[in-house]
C-alpha positions in Angstrom: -5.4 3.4 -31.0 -3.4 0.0 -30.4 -5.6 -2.9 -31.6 -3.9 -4.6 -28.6 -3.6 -4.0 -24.9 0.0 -2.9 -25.0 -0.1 0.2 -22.8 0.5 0.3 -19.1 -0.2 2.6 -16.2 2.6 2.0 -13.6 1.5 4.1 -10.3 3.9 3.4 -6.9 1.5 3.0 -4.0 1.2 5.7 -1.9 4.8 6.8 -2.4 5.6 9.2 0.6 4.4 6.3 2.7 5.4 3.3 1.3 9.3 4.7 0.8 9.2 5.7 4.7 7.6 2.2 5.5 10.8 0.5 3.4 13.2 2.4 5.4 12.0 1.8 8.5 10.9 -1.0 9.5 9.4 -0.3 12.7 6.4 1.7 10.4 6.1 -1.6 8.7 2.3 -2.8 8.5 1.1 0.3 10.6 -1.0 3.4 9.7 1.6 6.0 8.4 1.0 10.1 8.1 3.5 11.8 6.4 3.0 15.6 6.7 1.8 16.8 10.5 -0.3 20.1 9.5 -1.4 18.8 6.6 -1.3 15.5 5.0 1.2 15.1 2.3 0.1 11.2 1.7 -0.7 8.2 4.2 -0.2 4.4 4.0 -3.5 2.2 3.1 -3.8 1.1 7.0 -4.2 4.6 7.4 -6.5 5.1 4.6 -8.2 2.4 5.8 -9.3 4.4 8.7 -10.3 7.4 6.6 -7.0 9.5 6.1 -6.7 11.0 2.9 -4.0 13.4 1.3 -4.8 16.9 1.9 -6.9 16.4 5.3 -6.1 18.5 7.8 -3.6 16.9 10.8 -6.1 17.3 13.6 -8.8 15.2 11.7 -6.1 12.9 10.4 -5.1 11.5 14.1 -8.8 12.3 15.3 -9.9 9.2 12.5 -6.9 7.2 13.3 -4.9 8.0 16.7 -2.8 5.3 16.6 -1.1 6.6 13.1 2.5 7.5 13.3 3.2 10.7 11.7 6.4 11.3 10.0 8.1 14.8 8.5 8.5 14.3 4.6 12.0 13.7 3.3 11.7 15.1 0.0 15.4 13.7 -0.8 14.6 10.2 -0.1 11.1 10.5 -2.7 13.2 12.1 -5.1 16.1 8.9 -5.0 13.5 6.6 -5.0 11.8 8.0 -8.3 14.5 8.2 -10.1 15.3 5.0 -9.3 12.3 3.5 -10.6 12.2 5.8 -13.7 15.2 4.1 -14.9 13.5 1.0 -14.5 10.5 2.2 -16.8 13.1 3.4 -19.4 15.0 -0.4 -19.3 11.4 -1.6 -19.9 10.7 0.3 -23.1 12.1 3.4 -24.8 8.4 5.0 -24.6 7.8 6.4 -21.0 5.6 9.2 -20.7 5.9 10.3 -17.0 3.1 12.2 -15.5 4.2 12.2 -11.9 7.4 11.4 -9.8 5.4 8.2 -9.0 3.3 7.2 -11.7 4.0 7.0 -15.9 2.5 5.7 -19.2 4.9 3.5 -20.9 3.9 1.7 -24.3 5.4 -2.1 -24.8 3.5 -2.6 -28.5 6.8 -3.6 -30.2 8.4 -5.6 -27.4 6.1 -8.9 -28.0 8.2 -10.6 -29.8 11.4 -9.6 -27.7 10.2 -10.3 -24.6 7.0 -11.4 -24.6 3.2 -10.3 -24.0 2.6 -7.1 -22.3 1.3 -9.0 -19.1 4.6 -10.9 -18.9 6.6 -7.0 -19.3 3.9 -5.8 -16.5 4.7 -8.2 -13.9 8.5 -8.5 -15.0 8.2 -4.5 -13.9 6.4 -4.8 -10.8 8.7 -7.5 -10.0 11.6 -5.3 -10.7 10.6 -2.1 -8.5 10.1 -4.6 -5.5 13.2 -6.3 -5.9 15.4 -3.1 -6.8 13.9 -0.4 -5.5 11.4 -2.0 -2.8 8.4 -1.0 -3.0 5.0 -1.7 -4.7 3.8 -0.6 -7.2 0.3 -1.5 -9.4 -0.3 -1.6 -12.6 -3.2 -1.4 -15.7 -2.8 -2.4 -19.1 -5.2 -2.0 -21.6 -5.7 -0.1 -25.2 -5.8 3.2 -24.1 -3.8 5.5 -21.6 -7.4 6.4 -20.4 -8.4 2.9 -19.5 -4.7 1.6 -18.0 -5.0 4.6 -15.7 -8.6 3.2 -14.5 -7.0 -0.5 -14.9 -4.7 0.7 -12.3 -6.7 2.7 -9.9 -8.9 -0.7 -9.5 -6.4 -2.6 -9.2 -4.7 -1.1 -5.8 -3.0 -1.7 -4.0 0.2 -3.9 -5.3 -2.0 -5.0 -8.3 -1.8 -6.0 -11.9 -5.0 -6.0 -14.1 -5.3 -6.7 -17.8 -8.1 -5.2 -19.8 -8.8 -7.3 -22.9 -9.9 -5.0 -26.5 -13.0 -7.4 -26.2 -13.5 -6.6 -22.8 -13.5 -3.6 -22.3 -16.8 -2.2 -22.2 -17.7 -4.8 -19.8 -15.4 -3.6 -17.2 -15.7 0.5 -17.9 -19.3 0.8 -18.0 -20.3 -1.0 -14.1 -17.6 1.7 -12.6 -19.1 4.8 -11.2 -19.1 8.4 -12.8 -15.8 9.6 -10.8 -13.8 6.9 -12.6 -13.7 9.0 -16.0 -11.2 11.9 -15.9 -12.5 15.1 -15.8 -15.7 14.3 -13.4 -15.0 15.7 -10.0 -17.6 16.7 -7.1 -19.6 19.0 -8.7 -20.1 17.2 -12.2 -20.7 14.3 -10.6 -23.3 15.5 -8.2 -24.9 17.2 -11.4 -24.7 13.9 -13.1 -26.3 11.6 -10.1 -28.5 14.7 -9.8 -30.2 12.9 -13.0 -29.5 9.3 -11.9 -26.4 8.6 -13.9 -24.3 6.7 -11.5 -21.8 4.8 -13.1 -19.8 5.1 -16.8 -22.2 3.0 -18.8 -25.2 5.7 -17.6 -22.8 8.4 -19.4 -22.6 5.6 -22.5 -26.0 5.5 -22.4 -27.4 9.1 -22.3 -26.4 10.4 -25.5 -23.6 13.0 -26.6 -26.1 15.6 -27.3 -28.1 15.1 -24.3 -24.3 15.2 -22.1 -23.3 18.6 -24.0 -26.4 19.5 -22.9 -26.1 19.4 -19.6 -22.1 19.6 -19.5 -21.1 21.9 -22.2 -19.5 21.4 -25.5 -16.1 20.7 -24.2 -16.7 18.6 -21.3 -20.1 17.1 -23.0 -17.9 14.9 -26.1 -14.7 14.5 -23.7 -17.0 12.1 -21.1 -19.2 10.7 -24.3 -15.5 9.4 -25.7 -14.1 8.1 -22.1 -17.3 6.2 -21.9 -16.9 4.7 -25.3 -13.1 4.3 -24.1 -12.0 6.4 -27.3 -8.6 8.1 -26.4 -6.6 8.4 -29.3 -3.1 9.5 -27.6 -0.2 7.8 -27.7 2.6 7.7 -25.0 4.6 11.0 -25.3 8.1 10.7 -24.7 10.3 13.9 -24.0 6.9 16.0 -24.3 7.8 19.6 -22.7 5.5 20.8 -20.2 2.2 23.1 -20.9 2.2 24.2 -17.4 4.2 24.8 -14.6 2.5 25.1 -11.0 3.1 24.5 -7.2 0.4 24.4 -4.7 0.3 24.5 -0.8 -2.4 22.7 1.2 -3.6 24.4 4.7 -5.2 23.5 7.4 -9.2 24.2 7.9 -8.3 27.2 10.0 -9.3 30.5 9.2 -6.4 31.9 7.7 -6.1 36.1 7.6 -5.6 37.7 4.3 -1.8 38.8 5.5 -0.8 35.1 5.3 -2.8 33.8 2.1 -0.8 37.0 0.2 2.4 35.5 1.4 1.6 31.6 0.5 0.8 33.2 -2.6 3.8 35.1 -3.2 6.1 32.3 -2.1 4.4 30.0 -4.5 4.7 32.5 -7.6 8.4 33.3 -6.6 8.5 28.8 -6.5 6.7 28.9 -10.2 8.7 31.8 -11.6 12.1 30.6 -10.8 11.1 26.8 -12.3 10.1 28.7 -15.7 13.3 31.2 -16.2 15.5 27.6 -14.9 13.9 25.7 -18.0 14.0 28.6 -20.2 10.0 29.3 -20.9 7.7 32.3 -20.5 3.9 32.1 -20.0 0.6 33.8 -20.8 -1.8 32.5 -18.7 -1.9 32.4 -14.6 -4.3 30.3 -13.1 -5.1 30.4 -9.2 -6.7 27.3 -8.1 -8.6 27.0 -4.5 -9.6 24.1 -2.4 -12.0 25.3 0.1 -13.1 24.3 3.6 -16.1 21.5 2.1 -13.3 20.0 0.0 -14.9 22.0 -3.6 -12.7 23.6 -5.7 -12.2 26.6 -7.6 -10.0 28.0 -10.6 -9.9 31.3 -11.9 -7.5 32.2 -14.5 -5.9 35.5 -16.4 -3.8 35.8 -19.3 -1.5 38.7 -19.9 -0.6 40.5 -23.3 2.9 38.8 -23.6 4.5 35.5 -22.5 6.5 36.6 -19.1 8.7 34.2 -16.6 9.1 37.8 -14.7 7.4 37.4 -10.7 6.4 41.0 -10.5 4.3 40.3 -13.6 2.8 36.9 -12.7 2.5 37.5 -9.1 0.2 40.9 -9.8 -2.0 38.8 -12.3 -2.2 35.9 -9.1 -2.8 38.7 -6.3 -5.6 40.2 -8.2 -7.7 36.2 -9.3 -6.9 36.0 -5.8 -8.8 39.2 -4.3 -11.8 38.3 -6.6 -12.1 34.9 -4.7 -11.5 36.2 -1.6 -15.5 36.8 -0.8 -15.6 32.5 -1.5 -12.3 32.1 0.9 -14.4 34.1 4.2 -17.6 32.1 3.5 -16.0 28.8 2.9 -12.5 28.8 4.2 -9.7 27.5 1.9 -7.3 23.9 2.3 -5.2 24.5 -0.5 -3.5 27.6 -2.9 -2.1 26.5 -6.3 -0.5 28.8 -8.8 0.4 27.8 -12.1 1.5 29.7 -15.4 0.3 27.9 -18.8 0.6 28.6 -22.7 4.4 28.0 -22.2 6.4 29.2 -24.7 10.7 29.4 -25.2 11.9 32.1 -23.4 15.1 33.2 -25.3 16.0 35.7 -23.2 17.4 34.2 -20.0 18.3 36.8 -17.2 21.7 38.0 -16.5 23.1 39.1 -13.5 24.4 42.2 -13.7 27.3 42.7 -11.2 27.6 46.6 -12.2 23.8 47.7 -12.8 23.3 50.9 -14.0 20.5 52.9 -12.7 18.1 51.8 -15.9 18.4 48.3 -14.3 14.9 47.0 -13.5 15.0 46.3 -9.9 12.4 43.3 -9.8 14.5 41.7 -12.6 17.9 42.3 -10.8 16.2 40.4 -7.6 15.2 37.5 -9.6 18.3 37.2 -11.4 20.1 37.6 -7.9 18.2 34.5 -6.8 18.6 32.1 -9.8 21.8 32.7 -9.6 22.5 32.1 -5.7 19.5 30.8 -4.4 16.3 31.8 -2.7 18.2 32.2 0.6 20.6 34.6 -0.6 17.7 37.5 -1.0 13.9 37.5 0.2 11.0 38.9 -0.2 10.0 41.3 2.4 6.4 39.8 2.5 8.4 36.3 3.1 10.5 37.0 5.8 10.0 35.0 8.3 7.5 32.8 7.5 7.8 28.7 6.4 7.6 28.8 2.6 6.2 25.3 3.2 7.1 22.2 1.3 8.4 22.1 -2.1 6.9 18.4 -3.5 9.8 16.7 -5.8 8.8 17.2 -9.6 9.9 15.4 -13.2 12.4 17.3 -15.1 10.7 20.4 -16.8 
């Protein structure tokens, strides 16, 4: 780990939002929904009011009826990303990027260049408001772990410091749900016992938290709390996993219309893999249901694949098994993802002649690489919205 705090987490501020409030400045200072069924992100005067990403639109304008609710414009996110990404990459050579709107980037050997890593933070933040204009906050600390919390705190349009000597001091007062990896249900198991905030987890005992947590999870949370993260910024690190999800409202949904969310996301998933050349052994189906829980079930298949037949069969069946869960609970969100990527050398052709040996479900996804998901569909997608496709880093 850096003996110094020379790494920063730069996240943009609610980024659907704050790019429609910049380009319009009638939304300017008001509560902003992007996303009508759902809701893709919302401005903090919304959030201020209790709108969250994800929430359903009814509940959304029930909490905050004034809000002004705007379609996504993907393209516009997209611009503005890149835009900002290139400011990261003027600021140092070592940008990890972990969203379209949020990145690691390590300034260790830039002291003496351009001075301390508090100086290239707000030089940054100054930079994106100036050039790209909008805000964006920022954490800088030892470790990626603690910038990322550094950050979170510090929102919205914030800068804050972590000192090596002080860090303890800040981690341990935050509560459990500050350390990655502790959603709902570990922390309910955790304040189930009284553990409240990081320095509780400190505190207990790595045996005593693999105890109640499991091996893996048990010594990941004793390290977080102890701020020990040994990674540095990766730059040009290829992806372990591709996905794409699809939020829903809280209505019931029939099983029809699940298979075909499902179907469009795998076709979404399948197409990304054989565009970046990889092939993937393990499918995992990931639920969000109705009391805002989650769920994820995986499956991994004999050989690496990028074919949809294959990966949408694995997906169909995690998602019949769940589908008990789904009529008891209801479900707000489908995500599909295929991990243990691997090169895929074999990129599919399109064969203009095929000869009967030609493997239909490989013909129809080389017909669509090649001109496009419009140009042939799915029987089980016609006619239904395939929904949003979010704006991604390169794969």
């Amino acid at each position: 780990m850096s003996p110094g705090a020379t790494i920063l987490h730069a996240d943009l501020d609610a980024f659907y939002a704050s790019v429609e409030q910049r380009d319009d400045p009638r939304l300017r200072r008001r509560p902003v929904i992007v996303g009508g069924g759902v809701v893709l992100a919302a401005s903090y005067e919304a959030k201020a009011r209790g709108v969250r990403s994800a929430m359903g639109g009814r509940q959304a304008r029930r909490l905050c009826p004034d809000a002004i609710v705007v379609p996504p414009r993907m393209s516009a996110y997209t611009v503005a990303s890149r835009a900002v990404f290139e400011i990261f990459r003027r600021t140092t050579p070592l940008v990890e990027g972990l969203s379209i709107d949020e990145a690691f980037l390590d300034v260790g050997g830039l002291r003496r260049l351009v001075g301390p890593p508090a100086d290239i933070a707000e030089g940054l933040r100054r930079e994106v408001r100036e050039q790209v204009g909008l805000p964006i906050t920022v954490g800088v600390a030892r470790t990626k772990f603690l910038a990322k919390v550094a950050s979170g705190v510090a929102k919205p349009d914030g800068l804050l410091v972590v000192a090596p000597d002080g860090e303890l001091a800040f981690l341990h007062p935050l509560p459990v749900e500050r350390l990655w990896g502790v959603g709902p249900i570990t922390a309910a198991k955790l304040r189930e016992r009284r553990i409240r905030t990081v320095g509780d987890v400190a505190r207990l005992g790595e045996a005593a938290l693999v105890s109640l947590l499991g091996g893996g999870a048990g010594r990941h949370l004793h390290a977080l709390a102890h701020n020990r993260d040994p990674r540095p910024v990766q730059v040009g690190r290829r992806r372990g996993s591709m996905g794409a999800q699809h939020a829903l409202s809280p209505a019931p949904h029939a099983a029809a219309e699940l298979d075909a969310i499902l179907a469009g996301l795998v076709d979404r998933v399948t197409r990304r893999m054989r565009a970046a050349g990889r092939a993937g052994r393990t499918v995992v189906l990931r639920l969000r249901f109705g009391d805002y829980t989650r769920a994820t079930r995986s499956h991994t298949v004999g050989k690496a694949t990028a074919d949809t037949t294959q990966v949408l069969a694995a997906a169909r069946a995690l998602l019949r098994a769940t589908r008990p869960e789904i009529d008891r609970r209801g479900v707000t969100l489908i995500g599909v993802s295929v991990g243990n990527l691997d090169d895929n050398p074999v990129q599919p052709e399109l064969p203009f002649q095929p000869d009967p040996g030609t493997d239909l479900d490989a013909a129809v996804d080389a017909v669509r690489d090649r001109f496009g998901s419009a140009a042939l569909t799915r029987a089980v997608l016609l006619g239904r919205d395939p929904g949003v496709e979010m704006p991604l880093l390169p794969d």
